[in-house]
Every structure is written in C-alpha cells, then in structure tokens.
C-alpha positions in Angstrom: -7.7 -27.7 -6.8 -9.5 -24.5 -5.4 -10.9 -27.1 -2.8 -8.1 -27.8 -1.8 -6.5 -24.9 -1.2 -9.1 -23.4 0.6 -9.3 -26.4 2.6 -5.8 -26.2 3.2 -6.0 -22.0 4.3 -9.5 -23.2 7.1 -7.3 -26.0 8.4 -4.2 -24.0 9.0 -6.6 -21.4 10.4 -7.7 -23.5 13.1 -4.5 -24.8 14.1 -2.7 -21.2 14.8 -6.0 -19.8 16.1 -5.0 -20.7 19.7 -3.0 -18.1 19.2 -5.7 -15.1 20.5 -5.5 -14.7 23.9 -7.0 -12.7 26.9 -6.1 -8.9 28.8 -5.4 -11.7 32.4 -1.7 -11.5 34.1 0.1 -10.2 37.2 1.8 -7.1 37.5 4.8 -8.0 35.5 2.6 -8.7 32.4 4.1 -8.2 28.7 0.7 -8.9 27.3 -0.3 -10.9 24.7 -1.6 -9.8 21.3 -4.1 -11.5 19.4 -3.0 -13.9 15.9 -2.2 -10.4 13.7 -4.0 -10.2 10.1 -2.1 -7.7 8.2 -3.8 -4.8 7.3 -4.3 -3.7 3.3 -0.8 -1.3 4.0 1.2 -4.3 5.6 0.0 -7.1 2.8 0.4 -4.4 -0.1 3.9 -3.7 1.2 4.7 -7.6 1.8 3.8 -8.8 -1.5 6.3 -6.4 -2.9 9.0 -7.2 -1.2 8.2 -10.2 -1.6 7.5 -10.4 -4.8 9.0 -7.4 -6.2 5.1 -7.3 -8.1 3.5 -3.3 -8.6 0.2 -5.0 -7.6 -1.7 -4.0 -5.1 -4.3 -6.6 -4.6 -5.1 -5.2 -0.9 -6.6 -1.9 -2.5 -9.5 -3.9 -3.2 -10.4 -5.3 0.1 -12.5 -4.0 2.6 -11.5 -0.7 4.5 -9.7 -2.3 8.0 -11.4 -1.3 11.2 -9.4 0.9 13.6 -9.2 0.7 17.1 -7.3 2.8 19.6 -6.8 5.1 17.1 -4.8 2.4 14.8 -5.7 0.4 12.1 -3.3 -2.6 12.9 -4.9 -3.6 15.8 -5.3 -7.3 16.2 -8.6 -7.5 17.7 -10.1 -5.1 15.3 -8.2 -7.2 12.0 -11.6 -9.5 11.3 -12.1 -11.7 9.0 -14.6 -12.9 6.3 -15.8 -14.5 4.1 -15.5 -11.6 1.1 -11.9 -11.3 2.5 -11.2 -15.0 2.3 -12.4 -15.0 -1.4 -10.4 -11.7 -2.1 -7.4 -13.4 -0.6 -7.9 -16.5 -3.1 -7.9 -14.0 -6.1 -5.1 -11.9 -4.9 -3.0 -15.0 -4.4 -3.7 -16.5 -7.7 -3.0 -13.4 -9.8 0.2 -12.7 -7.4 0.9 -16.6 -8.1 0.6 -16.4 -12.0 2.1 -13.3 -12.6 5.6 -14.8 -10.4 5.8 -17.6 -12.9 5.1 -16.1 -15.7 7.7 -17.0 -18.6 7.5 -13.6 -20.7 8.6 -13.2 -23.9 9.1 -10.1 -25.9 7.2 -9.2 -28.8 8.7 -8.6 -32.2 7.8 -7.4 -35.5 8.6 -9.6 -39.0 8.2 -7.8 -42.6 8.4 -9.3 -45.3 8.8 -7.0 -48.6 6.8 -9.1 -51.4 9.3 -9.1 -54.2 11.1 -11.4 -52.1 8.6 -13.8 -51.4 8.2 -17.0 -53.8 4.6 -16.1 -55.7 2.4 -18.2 -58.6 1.7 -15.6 -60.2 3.0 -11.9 -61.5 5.2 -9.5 -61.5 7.6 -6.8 -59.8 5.9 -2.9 -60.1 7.9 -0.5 -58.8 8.7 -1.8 -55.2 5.6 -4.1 -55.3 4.4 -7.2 -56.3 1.8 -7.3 -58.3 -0.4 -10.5 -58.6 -2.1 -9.7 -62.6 -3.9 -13.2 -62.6 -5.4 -14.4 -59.2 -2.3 -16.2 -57.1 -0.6 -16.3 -54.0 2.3 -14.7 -52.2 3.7 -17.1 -49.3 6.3 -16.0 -46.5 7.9 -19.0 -44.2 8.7 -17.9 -40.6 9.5 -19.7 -37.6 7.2 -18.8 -34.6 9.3 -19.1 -31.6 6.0 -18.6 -29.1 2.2 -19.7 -29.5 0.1 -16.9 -28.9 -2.4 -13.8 -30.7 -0.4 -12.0 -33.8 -1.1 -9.2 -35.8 -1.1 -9.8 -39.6 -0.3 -6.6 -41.9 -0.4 -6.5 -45.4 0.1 -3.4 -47.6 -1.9 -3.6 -50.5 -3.9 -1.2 -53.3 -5.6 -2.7 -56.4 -6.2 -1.4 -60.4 -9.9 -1.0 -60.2 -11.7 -2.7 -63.0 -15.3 -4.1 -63.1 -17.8 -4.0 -60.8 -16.2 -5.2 -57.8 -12.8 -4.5 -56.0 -10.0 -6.8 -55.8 -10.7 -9.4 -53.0 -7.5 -11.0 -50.6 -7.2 -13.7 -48.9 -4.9 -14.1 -45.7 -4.4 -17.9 -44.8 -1.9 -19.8 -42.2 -0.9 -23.0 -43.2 -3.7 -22.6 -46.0 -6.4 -22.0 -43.3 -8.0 -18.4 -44.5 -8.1 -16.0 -41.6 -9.9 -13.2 -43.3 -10.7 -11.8 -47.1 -10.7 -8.1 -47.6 -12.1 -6.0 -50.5 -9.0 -3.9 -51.6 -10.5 -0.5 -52.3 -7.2 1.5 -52.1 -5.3 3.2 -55.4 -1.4 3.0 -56.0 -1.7 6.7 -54.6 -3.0 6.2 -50.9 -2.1 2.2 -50.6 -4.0 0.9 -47.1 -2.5 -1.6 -44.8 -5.3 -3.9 -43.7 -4.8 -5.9 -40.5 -6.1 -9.3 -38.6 -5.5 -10.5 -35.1 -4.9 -14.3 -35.4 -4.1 -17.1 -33.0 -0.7 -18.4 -34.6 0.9 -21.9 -33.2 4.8 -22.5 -32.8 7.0 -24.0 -35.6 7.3 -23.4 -39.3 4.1 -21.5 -41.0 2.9 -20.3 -43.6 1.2 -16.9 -44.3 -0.4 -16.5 -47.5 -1.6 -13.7 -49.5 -3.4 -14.3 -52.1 -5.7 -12.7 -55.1 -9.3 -13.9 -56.0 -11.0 -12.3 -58.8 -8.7 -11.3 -61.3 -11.0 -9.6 -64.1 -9.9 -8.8 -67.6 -11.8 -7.3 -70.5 -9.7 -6.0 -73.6 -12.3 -4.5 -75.3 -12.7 -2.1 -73.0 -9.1 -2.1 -71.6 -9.7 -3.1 -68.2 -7.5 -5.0 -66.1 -8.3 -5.7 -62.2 -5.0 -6.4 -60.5 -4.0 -6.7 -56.7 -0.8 -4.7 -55.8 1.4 -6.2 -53.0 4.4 -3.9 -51.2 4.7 -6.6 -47.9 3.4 -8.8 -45.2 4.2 -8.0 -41.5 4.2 -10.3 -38.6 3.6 -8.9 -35.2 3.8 -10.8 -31.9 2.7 -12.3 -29.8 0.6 -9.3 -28.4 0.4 -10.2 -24.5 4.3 -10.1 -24.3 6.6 -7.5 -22.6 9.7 -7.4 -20.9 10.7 -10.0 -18.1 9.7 -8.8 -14.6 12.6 -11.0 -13.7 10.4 -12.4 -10.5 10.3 -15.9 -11.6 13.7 -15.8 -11.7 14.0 -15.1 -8.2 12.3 -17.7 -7.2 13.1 -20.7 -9.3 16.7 -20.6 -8.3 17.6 -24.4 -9.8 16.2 -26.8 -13.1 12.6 -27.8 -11.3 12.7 -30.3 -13.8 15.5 -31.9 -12.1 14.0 -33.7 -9.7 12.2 -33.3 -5.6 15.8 -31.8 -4.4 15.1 -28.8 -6.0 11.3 -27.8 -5.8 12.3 -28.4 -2.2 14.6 -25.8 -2.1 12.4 -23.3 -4.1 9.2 -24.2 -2.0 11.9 -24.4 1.4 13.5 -20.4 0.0 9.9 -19.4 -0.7 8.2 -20.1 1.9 10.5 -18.8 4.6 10.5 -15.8 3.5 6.5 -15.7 3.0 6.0 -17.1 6.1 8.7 -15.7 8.0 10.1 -18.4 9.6 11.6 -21.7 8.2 9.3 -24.5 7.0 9.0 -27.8 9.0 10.3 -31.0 6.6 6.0 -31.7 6.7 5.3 -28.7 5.3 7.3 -28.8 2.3 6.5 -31.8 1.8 2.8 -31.1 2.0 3.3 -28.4 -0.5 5.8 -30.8 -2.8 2.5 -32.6 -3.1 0.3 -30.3 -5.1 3.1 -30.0 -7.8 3.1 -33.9 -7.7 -0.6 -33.5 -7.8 -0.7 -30.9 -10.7 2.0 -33.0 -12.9 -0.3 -36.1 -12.1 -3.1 -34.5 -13.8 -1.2 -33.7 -16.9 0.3 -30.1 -16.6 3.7 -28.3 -16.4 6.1 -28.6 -13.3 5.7 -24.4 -13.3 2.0 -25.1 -13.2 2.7 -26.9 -10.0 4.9 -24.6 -8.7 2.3 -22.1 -9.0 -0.4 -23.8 -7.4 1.7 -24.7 -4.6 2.7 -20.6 -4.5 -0.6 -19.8 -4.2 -1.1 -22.6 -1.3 1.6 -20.4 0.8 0.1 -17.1 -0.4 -3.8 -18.4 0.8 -2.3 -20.1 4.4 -2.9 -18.3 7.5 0.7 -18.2 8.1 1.3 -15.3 5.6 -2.3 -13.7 5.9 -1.6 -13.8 9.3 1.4 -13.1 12.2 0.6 -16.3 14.3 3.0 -16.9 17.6 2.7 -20.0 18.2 3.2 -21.7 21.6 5.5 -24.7 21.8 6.4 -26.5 24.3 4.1 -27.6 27.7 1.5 -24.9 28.1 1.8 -22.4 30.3 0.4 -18.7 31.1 4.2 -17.7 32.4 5.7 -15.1 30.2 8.3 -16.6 27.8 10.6 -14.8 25.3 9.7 -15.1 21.1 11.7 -16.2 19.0 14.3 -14.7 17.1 12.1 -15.1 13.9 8.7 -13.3 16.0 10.7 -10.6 16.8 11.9 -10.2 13.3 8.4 -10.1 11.9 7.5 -7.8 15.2 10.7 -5.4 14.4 10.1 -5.1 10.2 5.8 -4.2 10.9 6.8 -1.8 13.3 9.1 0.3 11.7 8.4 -0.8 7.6 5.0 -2.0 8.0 5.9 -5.3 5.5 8.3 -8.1 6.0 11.4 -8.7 7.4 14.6 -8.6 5.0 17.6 -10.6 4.2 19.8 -9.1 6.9 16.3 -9.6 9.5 16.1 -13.1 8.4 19.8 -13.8 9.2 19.5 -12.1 12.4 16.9 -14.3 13.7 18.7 -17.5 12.5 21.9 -16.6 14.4 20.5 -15.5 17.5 21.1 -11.6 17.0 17.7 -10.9 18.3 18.0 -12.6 21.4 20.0 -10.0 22.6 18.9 -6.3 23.4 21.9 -4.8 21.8 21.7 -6.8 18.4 18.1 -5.7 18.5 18.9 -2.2 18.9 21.8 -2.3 15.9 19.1 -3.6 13.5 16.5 -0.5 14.6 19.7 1.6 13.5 19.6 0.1 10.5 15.5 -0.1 9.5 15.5 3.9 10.3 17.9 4.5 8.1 16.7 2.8 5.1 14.1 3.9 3.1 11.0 1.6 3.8 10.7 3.7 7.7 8.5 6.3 5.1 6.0 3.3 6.3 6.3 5.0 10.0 6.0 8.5 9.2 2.9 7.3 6.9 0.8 4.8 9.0 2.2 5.8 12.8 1.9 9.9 12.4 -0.5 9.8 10.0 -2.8 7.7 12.7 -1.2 9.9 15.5 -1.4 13.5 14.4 -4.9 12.7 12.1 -3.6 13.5 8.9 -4.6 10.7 6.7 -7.9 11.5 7.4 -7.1 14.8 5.5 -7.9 12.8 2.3 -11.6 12.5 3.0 -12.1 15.7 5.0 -14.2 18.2 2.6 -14.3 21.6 3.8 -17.6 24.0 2.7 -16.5 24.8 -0.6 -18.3 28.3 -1.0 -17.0 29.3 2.3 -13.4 28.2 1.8 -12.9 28.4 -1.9 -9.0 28.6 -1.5 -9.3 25.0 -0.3 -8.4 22.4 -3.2 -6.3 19.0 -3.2 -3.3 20.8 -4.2 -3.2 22.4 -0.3 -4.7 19.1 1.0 -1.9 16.8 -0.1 0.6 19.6 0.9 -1.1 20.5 4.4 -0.3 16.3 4.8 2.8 15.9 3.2 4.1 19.1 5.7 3.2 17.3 8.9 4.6 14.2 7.7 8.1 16.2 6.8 7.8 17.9 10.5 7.6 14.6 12.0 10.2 12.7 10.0 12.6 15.7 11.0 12.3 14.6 14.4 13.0 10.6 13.6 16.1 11.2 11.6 17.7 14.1 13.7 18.0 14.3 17.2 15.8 17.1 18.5 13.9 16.4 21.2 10.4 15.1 20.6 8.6 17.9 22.2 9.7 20.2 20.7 6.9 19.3 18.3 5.3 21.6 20.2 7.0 25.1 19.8 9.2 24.4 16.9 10.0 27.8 14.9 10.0 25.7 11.4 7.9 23.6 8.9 8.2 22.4 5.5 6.7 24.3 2.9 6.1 24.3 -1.0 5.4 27.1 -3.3 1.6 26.6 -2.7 1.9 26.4 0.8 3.9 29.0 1.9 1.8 31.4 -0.4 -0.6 29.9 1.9 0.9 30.4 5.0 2.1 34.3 3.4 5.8 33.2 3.5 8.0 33.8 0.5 7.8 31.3 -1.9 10.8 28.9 -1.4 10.3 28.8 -5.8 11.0 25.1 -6.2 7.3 24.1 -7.1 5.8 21.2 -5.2 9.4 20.3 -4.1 9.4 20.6 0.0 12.1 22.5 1.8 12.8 23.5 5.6 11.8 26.9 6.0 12.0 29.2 9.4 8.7 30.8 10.1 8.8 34.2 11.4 5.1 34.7 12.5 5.2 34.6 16.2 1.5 33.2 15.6 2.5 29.9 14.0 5.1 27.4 16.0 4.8 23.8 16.2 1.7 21.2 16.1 -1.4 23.0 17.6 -0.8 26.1 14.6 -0.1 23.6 11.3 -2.7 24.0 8.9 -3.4 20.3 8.1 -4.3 19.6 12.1 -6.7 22.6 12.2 -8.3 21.3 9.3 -8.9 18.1 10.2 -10.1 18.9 13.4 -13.1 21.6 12.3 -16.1 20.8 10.9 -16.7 21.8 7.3 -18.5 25.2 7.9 -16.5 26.1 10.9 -14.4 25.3 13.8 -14.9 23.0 16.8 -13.2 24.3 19.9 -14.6 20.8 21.4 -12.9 18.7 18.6 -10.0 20.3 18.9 -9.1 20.2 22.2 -10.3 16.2 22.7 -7.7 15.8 19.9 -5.2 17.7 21.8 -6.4 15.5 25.3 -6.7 12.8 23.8 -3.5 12.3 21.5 -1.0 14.8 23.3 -2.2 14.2 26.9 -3.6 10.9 26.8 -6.3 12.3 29.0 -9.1 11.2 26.9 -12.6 12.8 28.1 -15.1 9.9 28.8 -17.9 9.6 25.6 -20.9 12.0 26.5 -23.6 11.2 28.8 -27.0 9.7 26.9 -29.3 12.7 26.3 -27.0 15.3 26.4 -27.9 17.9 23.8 -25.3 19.8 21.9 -25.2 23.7 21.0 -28.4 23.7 18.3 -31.3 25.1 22.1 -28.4 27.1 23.0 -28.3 31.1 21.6 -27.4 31.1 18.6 -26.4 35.3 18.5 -23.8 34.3 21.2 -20.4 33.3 19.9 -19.2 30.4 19.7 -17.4 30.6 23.0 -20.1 31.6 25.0 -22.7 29.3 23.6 -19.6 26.3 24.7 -19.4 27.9 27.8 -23.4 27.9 28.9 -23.5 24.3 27.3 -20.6 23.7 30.2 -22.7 24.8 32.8 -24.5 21.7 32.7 -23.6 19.5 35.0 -23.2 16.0 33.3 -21.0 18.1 30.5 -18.5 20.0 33.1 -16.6 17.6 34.0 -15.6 16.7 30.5 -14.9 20.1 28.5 -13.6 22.2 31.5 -9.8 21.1 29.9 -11.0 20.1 26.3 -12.7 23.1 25.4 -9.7 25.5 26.9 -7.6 23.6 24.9 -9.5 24.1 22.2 -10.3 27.5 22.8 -6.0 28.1 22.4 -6.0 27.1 18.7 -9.2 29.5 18.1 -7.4 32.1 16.3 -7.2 30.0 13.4 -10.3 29.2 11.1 -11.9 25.6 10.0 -8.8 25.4 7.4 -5.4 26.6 9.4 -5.3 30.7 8.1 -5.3 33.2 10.9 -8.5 35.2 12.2 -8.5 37.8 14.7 -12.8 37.7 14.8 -15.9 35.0 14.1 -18.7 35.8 12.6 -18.2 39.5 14.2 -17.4 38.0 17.1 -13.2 38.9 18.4 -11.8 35.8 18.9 -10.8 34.9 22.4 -7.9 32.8 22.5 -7.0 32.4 26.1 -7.3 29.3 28.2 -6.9 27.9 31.7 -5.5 24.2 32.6 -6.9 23.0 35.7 -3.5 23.0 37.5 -3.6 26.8 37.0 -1.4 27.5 33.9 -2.9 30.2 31.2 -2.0 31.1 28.1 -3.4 33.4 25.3 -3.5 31.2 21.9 -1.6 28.4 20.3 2.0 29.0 20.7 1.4 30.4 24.6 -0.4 26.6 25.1 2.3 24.9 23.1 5.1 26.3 25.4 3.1 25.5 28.7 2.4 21.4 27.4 6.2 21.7 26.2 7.5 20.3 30.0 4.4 18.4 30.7 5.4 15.1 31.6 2.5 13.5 30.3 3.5 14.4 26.9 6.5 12.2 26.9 4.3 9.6 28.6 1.7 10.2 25.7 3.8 9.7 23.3 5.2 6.6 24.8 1.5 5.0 24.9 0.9 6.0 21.4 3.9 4.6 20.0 3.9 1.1 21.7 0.3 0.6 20.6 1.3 1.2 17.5 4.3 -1.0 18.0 2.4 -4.4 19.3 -1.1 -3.9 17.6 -3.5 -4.4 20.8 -4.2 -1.3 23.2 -2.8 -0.7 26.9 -4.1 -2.2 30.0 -3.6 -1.5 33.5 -1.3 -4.5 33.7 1.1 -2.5 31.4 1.3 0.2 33.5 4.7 -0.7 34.8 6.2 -0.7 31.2 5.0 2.5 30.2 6.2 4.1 33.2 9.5 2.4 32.8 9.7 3.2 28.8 8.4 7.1 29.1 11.1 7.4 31.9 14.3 5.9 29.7 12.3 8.4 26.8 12.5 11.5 29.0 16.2 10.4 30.0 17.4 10.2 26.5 16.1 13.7 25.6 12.9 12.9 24.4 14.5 11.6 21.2 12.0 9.6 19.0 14.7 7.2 17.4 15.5 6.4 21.2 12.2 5.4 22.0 11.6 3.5 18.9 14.1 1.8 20.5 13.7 1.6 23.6 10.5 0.3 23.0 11.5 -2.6 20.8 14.1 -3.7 23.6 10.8 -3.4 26.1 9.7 -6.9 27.9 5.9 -6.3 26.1 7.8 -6.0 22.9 10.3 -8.9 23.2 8.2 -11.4 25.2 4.4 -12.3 25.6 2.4 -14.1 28.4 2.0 -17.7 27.6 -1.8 -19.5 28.2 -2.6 -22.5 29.5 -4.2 -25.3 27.0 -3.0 -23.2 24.3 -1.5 -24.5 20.7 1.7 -26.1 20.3 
C-alpha cells in the first residue's frame, strides 16, 4: 500500500509539474509563478483547518529556504527526498488520528462482599478468603484494548511465606503477587492487561492457605475490592471523524463518494474530477479486498489525498489549447491565491462558495471577501509571516546579543520587542492611518517589561499589550523600536552598515549591489577611531563609495541607539554623531529627523507596494512588472497610503488575478 501511494504522490507530481514556468512576456506581463509547495506555516495552518488536528507535523521538516526576503517563494520551495518521506508520515498520522473512533475510559469497582466467592467470609468491609479460593467479578467489556487491574488486598501473616494472589481473565493468570501488607496499611497492587470485548471474568484468588493450631497460626488473604480501569489509550472524541464521514460508509459507493468528493475538495481546493474519486474509491475497494474495515479504507485513501501533489502543492493548471497569452484563473486559484495571502492556510467555506458561483471573477466580489479575511481572526497569519519577513522581526528569535555586555537582554524583552512591532503594524491593517506614518508615529505598544524598558510608566497590566503615547522626542516610529535595532546590530555592537542596507533595502527598495570580491572590511582600518570615522575611511575606497555613500548615512541616523534599542549619547568614549546626508541633499540629525524626511518619499509607498505583492504571489519582481507596480503604488498613494487598500488593491491587480499562459504546457 505505501507503494502505492507514493507511486500515486510521483505520478501526480509529474503531471502538474508543467506548471513552473519562465521570467519571458511583453510589457503587459502578469507573470507566472512557479507550482507553489506550501511552506511549514502554510501546511501547519492547512491541516488545521482542515482538519481541526493540534498537530503540527510541518515543525519537523526541514527549515524552508527564503528568497527575496520571503520564505514562500515558489522557486526557492524545493523538494526532497527527506521531505517526501516526512510528508508520508505526516499524512498517515494526520490520516489515523481523523478516523480514529475514541472511546472514553472508565473505571469499574467491584467491593468483594458482593462478588460470588468458594471460599470465606465477610471481615469488616472485606472478604476474607480463610482457605485458598477465588473471588470472581463478571463485567461486560464494551472495547478491546490495555486495562488496569486493581485489587485491594492485606494478608494475616503466618509461616514462612506471605500470602500469594492470583489475578486471572477468563481463568488465564495475569500475574501472582506476594501480599505483604497488614489490615493496618492494606496495599493496592496493580497489572496492565490486554482485555478482549464481551463477558469476562476477573478472578482473584488465594494460594497457600497455611494453618497450624498448635501454634495458633492462621495465614489468610483479606479482600476489600477489585477495580477495572480502561481502556488506557482512550480520551474524549476530537469529533474530526465526524466531520468527515458525513453518511453510513457502510452503505454502499454513493456515500464514500461523497465523503472522498467533500474531502478532497476542500484538501485540494477545487472539486474532484468523477476519475479521481474514483481512483481514490479504489484503495478502500482495495483495503476491504484484503480483509480490513471500510474506515481502514477510508483512511488509506485520506492519506492518498494528503500525500498527492495537489494538496502539498498549489498547482495552476493549464487547460485548454496551449498558449503563452495571459488568461484569467479560476475562481477556485484565486481562492487558494486570496486565503495564502492574507491567512497563510486554505480557503473557507464562504471562499469555496465564492469560487463556485463566480464571485471571484469579479473585482468587486474579490474585494468584499478581502473585507471579510481582514476582519477575521486568521489575518494574525499577515501580521506574523508578511511583517515579520518585512520589518526582520522573526529573526529576533535567533538573534543572541553579548550577554556580558547587555545583561538586561533576556527572552522576556525579546518576545516583547517582537510582539510590539507586530502590534504597531497590525494598528495600521485594522485602522485607517496612513501607512507611512510607520515612520513618525508618536505611539507603540508596550508591556510592563517594556515600557520599564523604554523608561515609560508601567502601563501595570503584566505581559498584557496596550497603546501607549511616547513622549520622548527621541523615539517615533520604525527606525527608533527596539526590536529593529536589535536585529539589525551585531552582538557586541552596532552596525551603521546593516542598518541602513535594511533601511535601503526594505524601506527604499534601493538595495546596494553585494560587495565587490576582495574588498576588506574595518579589521586594517584604526581601530582608536570611532566607529564613524573608521566607516567613513573604509568609504574612501573607491569600489565601496558607491555603495555606503546612502546606506551608511542612513545608518549613521539610528546611531544614537545601542546594539539592543536603549538610547546613547557616546561609543566607546566616542559622542555619537547622528546626522546624515541623502544624496538628493536632505539632512537630518538622528532617527526621528530621517523618519520625517523618508515620511513623503515616494519610494516608500512604492516600497511597500513591491514588498507586499511579493509576498502576495510567492516569486520576486521583474522588469516586466514594472507597469503594475507603478499602477498599484499610484492607486496606494491615492487612497492615503492605507494598507487594507493596498491589500486590496493588490489582489484586484492583473499579476494577482491572471497569469501568462506557456506554450506546450500541461492541460
């Protein structure tokens, strides 16, 4: 069967791998993007909304590549052969765990002077078994599986050994015990048994009675009760079955169809063709063949649709002649483009029913459903995979500052230096400031931790995040949060260099060309200069000018703040010189001065624009989409620089609603 499945996942692969295409087209170009392998975020986030499962298989496979600054870039989404086997394991556990029948465990007791016995008495509230014999209690095991056996025993110690019990099922003995307990510290001994369903039988029974009158000794074996646990591998129904197996798949073809038909659409994100379900009805036929359950079919053929290329994968599929004209997708492609833009999983209900009734053929009915996804919880995914890529703070979690040089630094104020940018951008996605303002806004989002941090008053609601004013004329907008600084500096101190390319590269969109072979960095340079001068002789050379005369201003601006984000007026005994000069003539004197000069820079809209539709397709700009970006930047800037505009505008784009067609491609 694992054959055939993986046969089934290499020849699938081959048919929707005419899919990739090439950067060719006129002027009027939407681009094509290659077949789309979602990323660990994207198949985490499917499989539980698919699903409903907490697993996360995707945490286990390798780290996705990035490119352009994303990590859901098509090109860069490989795939091998550790991933392929990684996939098969994810999909079976994701497979057995949907049809899992669960059953809850229970506990049975049964006190021993109720229980029919060969031999003995009642003693107080036990049984006492004064002559070796049995005590038997009859129960009715609903579900085969591993029980717990109890028994609450003590013995009257006589002789040289202790009183031995027996614990049997249906006469088979499961363990014998040496009672060494007294009437005044009874023990309750237990055994983990494989127990079948029906009618059984546990016995408990006495070996070696012992009695000697002469010396008045008496061995006896004290029962108070027997207790049935079980079965141990069962907890409450996760109710996913249930969503799934929506009729009696015992009733005939009709109705795996329909589950397999249900299923599958919504795992692959389009309807199935008649020959696929029917190719899939054919491993449950297969799997009953052999023997097993129709659930064990209906498994295996969950775990077919969970291994094929068209769930690992986003494939748009040419049909029709071939051509290399652009064409529009589908209503169902632009679904699956719409819910991995904004949610980064798969499209919904209301998504699925858009695409069947021709909704998202139409800018405006695309536009009403963005509305919609930005309102609903599952747009965290954009604030966490977009601006987290954008602004650098994921890589906050693996940045490790010098620890005897920044001792205040600990994962407390990591997480919270993230979590503030992430606020501070979601503020700006679910108001309607205007996106620049990024750049000079006189607020951020602070806990207690943080604001001691950044010497504000405590808002005094813990780790809870609130909106808070900030007073320091020092600290407005991006180039001044802590988390960015960080990220950008090196773990002993700060990099003017890194700092402004990240400014260039992801504010501007001016990124500086990678250096020259053989240029040398600042190690030959004087070391008792400061930091700035030693940049500024390392600029003098010619093959560097060029390159740092911007990014190194820019960097210089957001100097007045150390490797971690706090405030500094001198390095190393050096005063810190804040000022910089753009090459179109502008200066400024620190952060906030150079955030208020980029504030009505056009390319910042533009930027942002670039950024954002990159994100939004999964393949980096080209030349040929110059047109767009100029077209989308311009409606951006028109609408007031409003990010849930240009989210928007950029899923009613011609890139994002069409793609170029190619010649000889797959039907």
């Amino acid at each position: 069967m694992r054959r055939l499945l993986l046969g089934n996942f290499l020849m699938l692969s081959t048919l929707v791998a005419g899919c990739s295409g090439d950067d060719a087209g006129s002027e009027l170009d939407p681009g094509r993007v290659t077949m789309h392998r979602l990323n660990r975020v994207e198949y985490n986030n499917t499989v539980r909304d698919l699903l409903g499962t907490q697993q996360r298989p995707a945490d286990d496979f390798p780290t996705d590549n990035s490119d352009f600054g994303y990590d859901n870039i098509a090109d860069s989404l490989s795939m091998s052969t550790i991933q392929l086997e990684l996939y098969e394991r994810a999909a079976e556990s994701l497979a057995e765990e949907a049809m899992k029948i669960l059953v809850p465990s229970t506990t049975t007791q049964f006190e021993a002077e109720k229980l029919p016995a060969t031999s003995g008495g009642m003693n107080g509230d036990a049984w006492n078994l004064n002559s070796n014999g049995s005590l038997t209690a009859t129960m009715n095991v609903a579900t085969a599986g591993e029980y717990i056996v109890s028994v609450r025993a003590w013995e009257r110690h006589a002789g040289s050994e202790y009183a031995k019990m027996d614990v049997a099922i249906d006469g088979k003995l499961v363990k014998t015990f040496d009672i060494k307990a007294t009437s005044g510290a009874p023990e309750v001994v237990t055994v983990n048994v494989q127990i079948a369903a029906g009618n059984r039988k546990i016995e408990v029974s006495f070996l070696n009675d012992y009695y000697d009158q002469a010396a008045s000794q008496d061995r006896n074996l004290y029962v108070d009760w027997i207790k049935v646990t079980g079965p141990l591998n069962a907890v409450v129904s996760n109710g996913i079955r249930d969503k799934i197996v929506t009729c009696d798949p015992t009733s005939g073809d009709a109705c795996l169809r329909t589950i397999l038909g249900d299923f599958g659409k919504r795992a692959w994100r389009r309807p199935l063709t008649e020959a696929e379900v029917t190719e899939l009805l054919g491993l449950i036929n297969k799997v009953k063949a052999e023997g097993d359950s129709v659930d064990r079919g209906i498994e295996i053929a969950l775990r077919a649709i969970l291994l094929s290329p068209h769930f690992i994968f986003r494939p748009e599929v040419e049909v029709g002649e071939p051509s290399a004209a652009p064409h529009a997708l589908n209503g169902y492609e632009i679904a699956s483009r719409l819910s991995y833009f904004i949610w980064s999983s798969m499209p919904d209900d209301e998504l699925f029913a858009a695409a069947a009734d021709g909704s998202l053929n139409d800018p405006a009915g695309i536009r009403a459903q963005v509305d919609r996804m930005l309102a609903d919880p599952k747009a965290q995914a954009l604030v966490e995979n977009f601006a987290g890529q954008w602004l650098h703070t994921r890589a906050l979690d693996s940045h490790q500052p010098d620890y005897v040089l920044f001792p205040e630094f600990d994962d407390k104020l990591r997480v919270a230096m993230r979590i503030e940018s992430e606020l501070f951008f979601k503020e700006f996605l679910t108001t309607d400031i205007p996106m620049n303002d990024m750049l000079t806004a006189d607020f951020t989002f602070v806990n207690d931790r943080l604001a001691e941090y950044y010497g504000v008053a405590p808002p005094g609601t813990g780790d809870e995040f609130v909106r808070v004013q900030l007073n320091d004329p020092n600290r407005r907008g991006l180039f001044t949060q802590s988390g960015i600084l960080t990220v950008t500096s090196y773990p002993r101190r700060t990099s003017p260099v890194k700092r402004g390319k990240w400014a260039l590269t992801q504010i501007l969109c001016d990124s500086p060309p990678p250096p020259p072979p053989g240029v040398e960095g600042l190690k030959d340079i004087d070391p008792t200069a400061s930091l700035r001068e030693r940049l500024e002789m390392h600029r003098k050379n010619e093959p560097c000018k060029s390159c740092h005369a911007t990014m190194d201003q820019l960097g210089f601006g957001m100097e007045q703040f150390d490797a971690i984000g706090k405030p500094r007026t001198e390095d190393q005994g050096f005063p810190i010189d804040a000022t910089g000069t753009l090459p179109t003539g502008e200066k400024f004197n620190g952060a906030v001065e150079m955030g208020q000069v980029l504030h009505d820079d056009a390319r910042f809209g533009r930027c942002v624009s670039t950024h954002l539709l990159t994100y939004a397709l999964g393949r980096g700009m080209a030349s040929s989409d110059d047109p767009h970006l100029d077209q989308i930047a311009a409606e951006f800037q028109g609408s007031g620089y409003k990010l849930k505009d240009l989210i928007a505008i950029i899923a009613t784009s011609e890139p994002f609603r069409t793609r170029r067609g190619e010649s000889g491609g797959a039907k």
